[in-house]
DSSP file (Angstrom, degrees, kcal/mol; ACC not computed):
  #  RESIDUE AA STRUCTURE BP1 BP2  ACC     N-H-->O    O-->H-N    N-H-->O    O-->H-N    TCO  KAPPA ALPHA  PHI   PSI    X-CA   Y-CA   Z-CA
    1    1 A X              0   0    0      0, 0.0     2,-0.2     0, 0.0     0, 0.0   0.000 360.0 360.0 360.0 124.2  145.0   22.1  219.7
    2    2 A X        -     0   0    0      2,-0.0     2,-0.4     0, 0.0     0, 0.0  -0.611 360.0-165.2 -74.8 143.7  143.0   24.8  218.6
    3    3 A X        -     0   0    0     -2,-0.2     3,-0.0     0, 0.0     2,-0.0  -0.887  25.1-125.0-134.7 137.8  144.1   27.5  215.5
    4    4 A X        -     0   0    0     -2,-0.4     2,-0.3     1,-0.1    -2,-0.0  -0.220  22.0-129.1 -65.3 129.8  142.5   30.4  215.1
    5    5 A X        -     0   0    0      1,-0.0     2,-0.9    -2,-0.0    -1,-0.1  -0.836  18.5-129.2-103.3 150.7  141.2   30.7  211.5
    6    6 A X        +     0   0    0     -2,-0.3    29,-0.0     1,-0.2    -1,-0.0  -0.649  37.2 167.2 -72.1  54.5  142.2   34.1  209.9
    7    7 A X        +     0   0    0     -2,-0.9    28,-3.3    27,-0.1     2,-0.4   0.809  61.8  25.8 -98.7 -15.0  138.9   35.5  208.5
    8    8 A X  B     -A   34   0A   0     26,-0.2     2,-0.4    24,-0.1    26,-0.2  -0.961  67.8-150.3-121.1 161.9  139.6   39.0  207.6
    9    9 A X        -     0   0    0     24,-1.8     2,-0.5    -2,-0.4    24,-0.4  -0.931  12.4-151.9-111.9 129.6  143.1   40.6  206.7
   10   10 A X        -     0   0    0     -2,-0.4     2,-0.3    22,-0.2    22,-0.2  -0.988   8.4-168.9-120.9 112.5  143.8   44.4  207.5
   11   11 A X        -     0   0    0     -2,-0.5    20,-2.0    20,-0.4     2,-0.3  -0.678  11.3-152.9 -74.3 152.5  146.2   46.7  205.6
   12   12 A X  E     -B   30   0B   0     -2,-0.3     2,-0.2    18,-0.2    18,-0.2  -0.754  17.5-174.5 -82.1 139.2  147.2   49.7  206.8
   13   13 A X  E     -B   29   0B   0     16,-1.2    16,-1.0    -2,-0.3     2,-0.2  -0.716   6.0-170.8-133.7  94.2  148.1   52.1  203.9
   14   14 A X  E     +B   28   0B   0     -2,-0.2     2,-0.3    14,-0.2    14,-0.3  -0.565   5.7 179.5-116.6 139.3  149.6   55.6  204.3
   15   15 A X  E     -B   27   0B   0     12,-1.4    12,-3.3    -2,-0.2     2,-0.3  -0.987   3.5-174.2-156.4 146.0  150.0   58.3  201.2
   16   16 A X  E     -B   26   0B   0     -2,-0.3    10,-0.3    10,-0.2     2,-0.3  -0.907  13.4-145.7-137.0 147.4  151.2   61.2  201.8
   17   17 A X  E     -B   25   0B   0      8,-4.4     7,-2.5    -2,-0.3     8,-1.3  -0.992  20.5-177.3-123.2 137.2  151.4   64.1  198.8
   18   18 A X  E     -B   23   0B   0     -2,-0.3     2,-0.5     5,-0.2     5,-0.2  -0.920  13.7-171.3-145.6 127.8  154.5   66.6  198.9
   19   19 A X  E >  S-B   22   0B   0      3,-2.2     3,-3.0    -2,-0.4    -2,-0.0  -0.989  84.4 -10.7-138.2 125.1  155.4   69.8  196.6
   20   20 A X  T 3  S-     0   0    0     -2,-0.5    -1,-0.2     1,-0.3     3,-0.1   0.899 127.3 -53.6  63.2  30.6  158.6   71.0  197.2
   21   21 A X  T 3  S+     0   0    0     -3,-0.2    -1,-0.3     1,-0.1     2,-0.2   0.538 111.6 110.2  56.7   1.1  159.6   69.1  200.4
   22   22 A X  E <  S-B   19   0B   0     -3,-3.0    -3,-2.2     0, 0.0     2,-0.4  -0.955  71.7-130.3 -96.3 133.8  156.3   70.3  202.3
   23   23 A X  E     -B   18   0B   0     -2,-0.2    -5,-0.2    -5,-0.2     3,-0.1  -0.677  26.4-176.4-103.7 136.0  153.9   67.7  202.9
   24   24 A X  E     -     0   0B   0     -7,-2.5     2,-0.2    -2,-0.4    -6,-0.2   0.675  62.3  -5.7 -95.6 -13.9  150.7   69.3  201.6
   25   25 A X  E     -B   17   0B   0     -8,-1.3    -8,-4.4     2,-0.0     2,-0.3  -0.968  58.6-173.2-166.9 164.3  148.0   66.3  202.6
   26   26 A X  E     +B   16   0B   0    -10,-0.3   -10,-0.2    -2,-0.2     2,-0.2  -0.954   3.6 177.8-166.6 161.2  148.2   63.1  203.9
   27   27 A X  E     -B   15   0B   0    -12,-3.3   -12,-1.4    -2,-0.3     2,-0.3  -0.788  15.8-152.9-162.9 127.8  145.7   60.0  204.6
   28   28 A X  E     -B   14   0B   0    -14,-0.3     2,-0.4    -2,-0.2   -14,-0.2  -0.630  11.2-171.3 -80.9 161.6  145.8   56.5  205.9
   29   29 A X  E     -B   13   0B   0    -16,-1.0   -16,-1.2    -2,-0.3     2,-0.5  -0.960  15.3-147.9-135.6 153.1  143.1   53.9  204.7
   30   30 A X  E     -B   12   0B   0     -2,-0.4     2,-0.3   -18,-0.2   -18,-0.2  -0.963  19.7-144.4-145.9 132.4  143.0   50.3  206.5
   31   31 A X        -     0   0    0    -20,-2.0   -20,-0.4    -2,-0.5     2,-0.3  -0.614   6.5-144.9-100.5 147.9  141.9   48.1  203.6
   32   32 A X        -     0   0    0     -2,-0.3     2,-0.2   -22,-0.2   -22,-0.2  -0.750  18.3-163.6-108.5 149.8  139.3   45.1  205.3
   33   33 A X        -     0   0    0    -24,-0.4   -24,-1.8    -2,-0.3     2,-0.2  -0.701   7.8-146.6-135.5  90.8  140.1   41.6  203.1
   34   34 A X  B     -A    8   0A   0     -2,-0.2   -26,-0.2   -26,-0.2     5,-0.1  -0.379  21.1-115.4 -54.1 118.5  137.4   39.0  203.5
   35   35 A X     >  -     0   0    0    -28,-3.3     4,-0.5    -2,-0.2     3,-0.4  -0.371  38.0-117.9 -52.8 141.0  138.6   35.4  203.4
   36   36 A X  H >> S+     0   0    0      1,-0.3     3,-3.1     2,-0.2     4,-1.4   0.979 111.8  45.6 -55.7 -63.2  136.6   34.1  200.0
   37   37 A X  H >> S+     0   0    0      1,-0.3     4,-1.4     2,-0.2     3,-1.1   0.802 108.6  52.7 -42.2 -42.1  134.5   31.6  201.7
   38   38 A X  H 34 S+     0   0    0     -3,-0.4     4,-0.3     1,-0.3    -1,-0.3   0.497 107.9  56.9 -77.6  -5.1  133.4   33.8  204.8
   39   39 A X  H <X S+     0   0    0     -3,-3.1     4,-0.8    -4,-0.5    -1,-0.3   0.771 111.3  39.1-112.3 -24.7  132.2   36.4  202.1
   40   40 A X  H <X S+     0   0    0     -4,-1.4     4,-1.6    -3,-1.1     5,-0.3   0.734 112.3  56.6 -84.0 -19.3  129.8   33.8  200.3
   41   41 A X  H  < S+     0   0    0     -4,-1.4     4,-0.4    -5,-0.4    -2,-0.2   0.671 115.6  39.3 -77.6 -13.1  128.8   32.4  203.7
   42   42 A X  H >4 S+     0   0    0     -4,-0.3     3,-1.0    -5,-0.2     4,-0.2   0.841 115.6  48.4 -91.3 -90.8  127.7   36.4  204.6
   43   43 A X  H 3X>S+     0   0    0     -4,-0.8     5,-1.7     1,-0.3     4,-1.2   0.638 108.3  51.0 -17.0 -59.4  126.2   37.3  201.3
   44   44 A X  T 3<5S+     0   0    0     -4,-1.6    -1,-0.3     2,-0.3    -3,-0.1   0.933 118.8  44.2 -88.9 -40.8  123.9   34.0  201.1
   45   45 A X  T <45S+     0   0    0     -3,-1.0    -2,-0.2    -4,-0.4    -3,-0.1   0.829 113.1  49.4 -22.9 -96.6  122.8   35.3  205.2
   46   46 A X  T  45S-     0   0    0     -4,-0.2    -2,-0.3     1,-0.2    -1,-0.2   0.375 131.7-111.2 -33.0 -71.5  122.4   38.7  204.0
   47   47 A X  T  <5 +     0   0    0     -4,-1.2    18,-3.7     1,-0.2     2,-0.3   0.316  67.3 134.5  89.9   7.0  120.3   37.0  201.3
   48   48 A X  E   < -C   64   0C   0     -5,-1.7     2,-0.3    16,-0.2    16,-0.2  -0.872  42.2-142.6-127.0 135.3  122.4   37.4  197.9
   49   49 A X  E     -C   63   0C   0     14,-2.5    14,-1.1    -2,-0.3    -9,-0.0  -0.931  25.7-114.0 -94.7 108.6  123.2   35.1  195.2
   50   50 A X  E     +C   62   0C   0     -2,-0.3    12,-0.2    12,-0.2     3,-0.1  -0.198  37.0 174.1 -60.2 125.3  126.6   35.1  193.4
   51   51 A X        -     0   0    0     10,-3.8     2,-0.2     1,-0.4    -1,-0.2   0.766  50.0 -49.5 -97.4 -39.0  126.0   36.1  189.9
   52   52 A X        -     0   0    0      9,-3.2    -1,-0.4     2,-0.0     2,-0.3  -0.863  49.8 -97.8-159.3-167.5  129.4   36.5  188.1
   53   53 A X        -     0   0    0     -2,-0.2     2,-0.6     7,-0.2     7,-0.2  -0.955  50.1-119.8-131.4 129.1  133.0   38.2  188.5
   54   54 A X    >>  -     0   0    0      5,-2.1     3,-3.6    -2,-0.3     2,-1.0  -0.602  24.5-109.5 -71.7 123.7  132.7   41.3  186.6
   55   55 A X  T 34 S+     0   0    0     -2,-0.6    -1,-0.1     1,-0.3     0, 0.0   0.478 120.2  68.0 -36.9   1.1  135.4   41.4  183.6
   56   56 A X  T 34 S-     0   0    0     -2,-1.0    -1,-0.3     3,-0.1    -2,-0.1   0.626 103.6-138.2 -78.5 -14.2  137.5   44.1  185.2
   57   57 A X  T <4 S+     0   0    0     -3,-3.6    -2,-0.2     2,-0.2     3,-0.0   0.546  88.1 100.5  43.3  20.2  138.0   40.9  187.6
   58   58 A X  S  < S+     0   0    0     -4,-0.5     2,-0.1     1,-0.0    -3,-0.1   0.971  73.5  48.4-101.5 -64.3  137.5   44.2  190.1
   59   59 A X        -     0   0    0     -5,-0.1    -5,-2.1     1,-0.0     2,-0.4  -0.412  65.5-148.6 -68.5 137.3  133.5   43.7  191.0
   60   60 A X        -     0   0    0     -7,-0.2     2,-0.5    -2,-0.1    -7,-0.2  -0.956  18.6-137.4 -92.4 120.9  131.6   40.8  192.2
   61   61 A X        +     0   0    0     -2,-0.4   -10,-3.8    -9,-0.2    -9,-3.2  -0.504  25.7 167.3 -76.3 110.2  127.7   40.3  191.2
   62   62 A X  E     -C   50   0C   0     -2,-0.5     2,-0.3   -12,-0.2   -12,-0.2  -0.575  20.6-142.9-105.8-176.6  125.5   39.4  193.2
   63   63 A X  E     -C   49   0C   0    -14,-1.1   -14,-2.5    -2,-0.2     2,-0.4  -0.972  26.1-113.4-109.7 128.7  121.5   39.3  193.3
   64   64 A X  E     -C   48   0C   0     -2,-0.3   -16,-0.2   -16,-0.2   -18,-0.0  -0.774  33.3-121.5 -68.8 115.7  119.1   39.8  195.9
   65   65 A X        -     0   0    0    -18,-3.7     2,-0.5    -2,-0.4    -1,-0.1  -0.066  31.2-129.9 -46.5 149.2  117.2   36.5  196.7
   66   66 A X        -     0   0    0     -3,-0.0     2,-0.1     2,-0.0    -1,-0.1  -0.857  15.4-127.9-103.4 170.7  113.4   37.3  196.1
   67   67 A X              0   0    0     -2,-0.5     0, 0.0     1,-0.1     0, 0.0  -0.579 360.0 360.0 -81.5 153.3  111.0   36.4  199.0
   68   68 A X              0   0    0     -2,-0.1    -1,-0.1     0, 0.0    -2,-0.0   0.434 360.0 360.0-133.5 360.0  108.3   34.4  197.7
């Protein structure tokens, strides 16, 4: 039996902003989520080295391999 592994996740997100019961703008976003492993198995392709997790825990650092 096969299952399909999950590797990215897609929200949808919708915000809408409203003055006075008319809505004056609106936007959807569809958020992409990499499964962690599939995002070090891309980066180290791509050529980049995990450096750190930035203290906001918001960024991850990488490095660009150099050629030698």
């Amino acid at each position: 039996m096969n299952i399909p592994i999950l590797l990215i996740i897609t929200i949808e997100k919708s915000y809408f902003f409203k003055k006075d019961g008319e809505i004056l703008d609106q936007q959807t976003l569809n958020l992409n989520y990499i499964k962690q492993w599939k995002k070090e198995e891309i980066m180290e392709q791509a050529g980049f080295s995990f450096v750190s997790i930035h203290e906001s825990q918001k960024f991850h650092v990488y490095r660009k391999k150099r050629n030698i």
